[in-house]
N, C-alpha and C positions, 0 to 999 in steps of 0.2 A: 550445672547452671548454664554455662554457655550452648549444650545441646538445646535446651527449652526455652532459650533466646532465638536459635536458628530455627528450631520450628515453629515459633512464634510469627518470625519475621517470614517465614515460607508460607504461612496461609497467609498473610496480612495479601499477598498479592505484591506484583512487581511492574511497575510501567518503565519503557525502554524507549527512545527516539533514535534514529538517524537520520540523517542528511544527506545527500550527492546531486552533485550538478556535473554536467557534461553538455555538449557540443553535438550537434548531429547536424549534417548537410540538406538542410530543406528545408521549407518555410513554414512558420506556425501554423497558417493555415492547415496544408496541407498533411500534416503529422495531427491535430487537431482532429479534421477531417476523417481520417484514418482510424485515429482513436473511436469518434462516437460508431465509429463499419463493424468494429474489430474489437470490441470491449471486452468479448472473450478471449479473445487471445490475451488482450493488457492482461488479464488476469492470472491466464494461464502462464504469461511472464512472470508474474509474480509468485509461484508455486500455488496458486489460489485454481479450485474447482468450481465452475458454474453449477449450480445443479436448478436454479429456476431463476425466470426475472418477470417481475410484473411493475410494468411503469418503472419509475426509477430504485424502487429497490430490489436490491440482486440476493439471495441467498445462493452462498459460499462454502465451500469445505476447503481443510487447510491440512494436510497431513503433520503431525509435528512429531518429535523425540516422546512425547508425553500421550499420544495417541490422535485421534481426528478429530475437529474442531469444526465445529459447524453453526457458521452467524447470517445474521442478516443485512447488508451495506445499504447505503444510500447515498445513491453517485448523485452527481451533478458536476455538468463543464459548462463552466461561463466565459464568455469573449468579455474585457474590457473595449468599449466603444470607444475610450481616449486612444490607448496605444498599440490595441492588437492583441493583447497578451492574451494567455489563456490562461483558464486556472480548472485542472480536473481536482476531482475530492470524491473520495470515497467516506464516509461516515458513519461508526458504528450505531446498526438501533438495537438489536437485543441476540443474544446466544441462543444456539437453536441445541448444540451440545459441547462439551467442553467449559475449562473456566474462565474461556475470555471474557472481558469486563469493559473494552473500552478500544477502538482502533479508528485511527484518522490516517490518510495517505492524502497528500495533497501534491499535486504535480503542476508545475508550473512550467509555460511553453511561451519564452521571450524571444523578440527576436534579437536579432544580433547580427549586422550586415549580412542579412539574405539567410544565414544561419540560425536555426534556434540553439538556443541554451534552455536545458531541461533541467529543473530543479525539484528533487524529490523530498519531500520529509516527511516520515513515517515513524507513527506513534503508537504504540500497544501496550495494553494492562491486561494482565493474567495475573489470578488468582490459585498461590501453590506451585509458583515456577521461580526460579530465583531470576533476580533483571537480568545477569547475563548472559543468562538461554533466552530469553527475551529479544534481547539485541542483538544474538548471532542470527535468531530466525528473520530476523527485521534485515537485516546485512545479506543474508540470503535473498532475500526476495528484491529487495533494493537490486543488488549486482546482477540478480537474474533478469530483471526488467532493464536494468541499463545495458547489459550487451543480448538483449533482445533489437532495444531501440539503434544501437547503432549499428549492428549488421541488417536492419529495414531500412533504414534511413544512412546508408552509407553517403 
């Protein structure tokens, strides 16, 4: 009985979040800036492969434990006109292979006396992965993008 509850609960799919905020020495602009030069690299920080971009949406491969994963994103970075801020967002629109089902990364770039404060939250649903392979690969990519950003932005 409980084997055919966990395979039950393993194809239902699993959605995973994390969070990290950090500090980097430079001005929102200027990291901003950098990001919309360099959005392949952002990506490449995050274990993520470009393999095409037309307009704003990016088609991605992602190597995972469960094999290659390949979607289709849709960025967008917006300045708030009130206070500076920035807000980057990737957005999942459809799988191209694998059982991804759903991915949000939103990054936020405030400032902070002359400082930004970087605020990540990343969110993924896979279908046939239990959530806690979910969230080490989110945790992965998260940490690999924060000490990208802060040896750039020392």
């Amino acid at each position: 009985m409980t084997a055919i509850v966990l395979i039950i609960a393993a194809s239902l799919g699993s959605t995973a979040r994390v969070s990290d905020s950090f500090t980097v020495r430079a001005p929102v602009n200027q990291i901003a800036n950098w990001m919309i030069d360099n959005q392949d690299q952002v990506a490449a920080s995050m274990k993520c492969r470009v393999i095409a971009r037309k307009g704003n949406r990016v088609h991605v491969s992602k190597d995972t434990a469960k094999g290659t994963f390949e979607f289709i994103l849709i960025e967008q970075i917006v300045q708030d006109r009130r206070n500076g801020d920035v807000r980057y967002t990737t957005d999942f629109e459809k799988s191209v292979r694998g059982p991804m089902t759903g991915n949000r990364v939103e990054v936020w770039l405030r400032n902070v006396n002359g400082k930004t404060l970087v605020t990540v939250d990343a969110t993924a649903s896979v279908t046939g992965i239990p959530r806690l392979q979910v969230q080490i690969g989110l945790n992965v990519a998260n940490r690999g993008f924060r000490n990208f950003m802060e040896r750039r932005f020392r």
